[in-house]
C-alpha positions, -999 to +999 in steps of 0.1 A: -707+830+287-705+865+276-721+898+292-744+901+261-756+863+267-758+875+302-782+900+300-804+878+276-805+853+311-841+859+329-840+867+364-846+835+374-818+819+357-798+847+363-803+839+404-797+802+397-762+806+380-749+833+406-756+807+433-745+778+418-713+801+415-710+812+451-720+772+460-687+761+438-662+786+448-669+765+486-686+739+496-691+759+529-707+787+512-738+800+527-770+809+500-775+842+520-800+860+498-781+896+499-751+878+487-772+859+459-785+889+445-758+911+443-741+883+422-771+879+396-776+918+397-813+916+408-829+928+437-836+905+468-873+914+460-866+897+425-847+869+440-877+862+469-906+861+441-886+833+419-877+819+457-899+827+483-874+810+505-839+806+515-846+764+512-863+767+481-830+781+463-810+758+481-826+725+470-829+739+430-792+749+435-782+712+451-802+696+423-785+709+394-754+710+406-754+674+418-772+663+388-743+676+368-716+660+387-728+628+394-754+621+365-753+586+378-762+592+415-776+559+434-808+580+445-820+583+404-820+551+402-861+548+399-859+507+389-849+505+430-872+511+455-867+548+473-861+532+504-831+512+496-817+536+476-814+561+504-800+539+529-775+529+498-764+566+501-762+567+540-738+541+536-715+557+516-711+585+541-705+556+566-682+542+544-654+566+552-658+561+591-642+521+580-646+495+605-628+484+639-591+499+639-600+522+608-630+535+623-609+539+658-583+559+639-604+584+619-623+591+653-589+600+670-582+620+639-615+640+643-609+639+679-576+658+678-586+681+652-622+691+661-623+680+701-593+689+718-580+721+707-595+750+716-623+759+691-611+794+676-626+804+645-602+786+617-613+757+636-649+761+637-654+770+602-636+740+590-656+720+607-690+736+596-677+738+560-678+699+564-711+693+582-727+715+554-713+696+527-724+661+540-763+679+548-764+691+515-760+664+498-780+642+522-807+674+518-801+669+474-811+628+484-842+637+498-852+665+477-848+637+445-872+614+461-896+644+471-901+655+434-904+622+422-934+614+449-920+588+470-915+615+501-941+632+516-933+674+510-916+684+542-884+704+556-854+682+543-827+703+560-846+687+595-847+655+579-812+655+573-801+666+603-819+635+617-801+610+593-770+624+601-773+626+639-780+582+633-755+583+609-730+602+632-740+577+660-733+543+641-698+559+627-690+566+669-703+523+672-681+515+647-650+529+663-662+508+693-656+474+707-685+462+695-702+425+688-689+411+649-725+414+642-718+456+645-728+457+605-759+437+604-768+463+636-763+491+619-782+484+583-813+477+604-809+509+625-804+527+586-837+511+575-858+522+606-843+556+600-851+556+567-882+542+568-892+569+600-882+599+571-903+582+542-937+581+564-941+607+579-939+647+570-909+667+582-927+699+597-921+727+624-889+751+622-865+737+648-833+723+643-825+737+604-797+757+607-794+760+568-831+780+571-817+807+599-806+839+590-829+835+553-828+875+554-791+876+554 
């Protein structure tokens, strides 16, 4: 696109491709606002009337930019109930934990790259740059069921954060010595979660650390 076809851009979409620029140049990137707008050449007053929020940018950004890479995503699948479809998509981020010695030798993996070191900053940010990659996409989930009714409007960063910590604990059972019937387990544990998040509303600001620091 050139700088003329730039400038014919409305602020709006001028906001929505300087984000989805910062969001592909890392999958750890953070939305901040002041980095946002300096990108789109706007002000962060401009930017906070087409966004009141930090979330609200972030879930237009994870919807058009996972729309665009996976047009065929499980979750827009409307001829399958909402419910199955999510916990289809919670099982492929279990998928990668695998099963028995798999799942024992990823964990010792994360183990000795996360766990036992000590936790300098290299460290830390890897680590974040993947638990922000795996909530936005579980947040982009959500927000595709929210807009097409079958989730009541809430905070989907929370909601996230809850599938994840169930999804983080079955992975850890996997890796366990656990009964043969470990799978059967662990899809019933995925529908209860699943269907806790579809009835009832996500409210209250705790626990979102993708809706701190919104002023940055």
């Amino acid at each position: 696109m050139t700088t003329h076809d730039t400038d014919r851009l409305s602020s709006r979409d001028k906001i929505l491709r300087a984000a989805m620029q910062l969001f592909g140049e890392g999958p750890g990137a953070r939305l901040s606002v002041r980095a946002v707008a300096a990108r789109a050449g706007v002000s962060t007053g401009s930017l906070r009337y087409h966004f009141p929020t930090q979330r609200a940018l972030q879930d237009e950004v994870l919807t058009r930019v996972y729309d665009l890479a996976i047009p065929d995503d499980r979750i827009n699948d409307r001829s399958v109930p909402a419910r199955d479809r999510l916990v289809d998509c919670l099982r492929q981020v279990l998928g990668g934990a695998g099963v028995g010695e798999q799942a024992r030798a990823n964990l010792l993996r994360v183990v000795e790259q996360f766990v036992q070191p000590e936790p300098d900053e290299e460290i830390r940010a890897a680590y974040l740059a993947i638990e922000r990659e795996i909530l936005r996409r579980t947040i982009y989930w959500l927000t595709a069921l929210e807009k097409e009714g079958a989730l009541p409007e809430g905070d989907n960063a929370r909601r996230a954060r809850f599938l994840m910590a169930v999804v983080d604990g079955l992975g850890l059972t996997r890796a366990m010595p656990a009964e043969q019937a470990v799978l059967q387990s662990e899809d019933d544990t995925l529908q209860m979660a699943v269907d806790c998040v579809l009835t009832l509303p996500a409210t209250g600001s705790g626990g979102s650390g993708l809706r701190q620091g919104a002023g940055d």
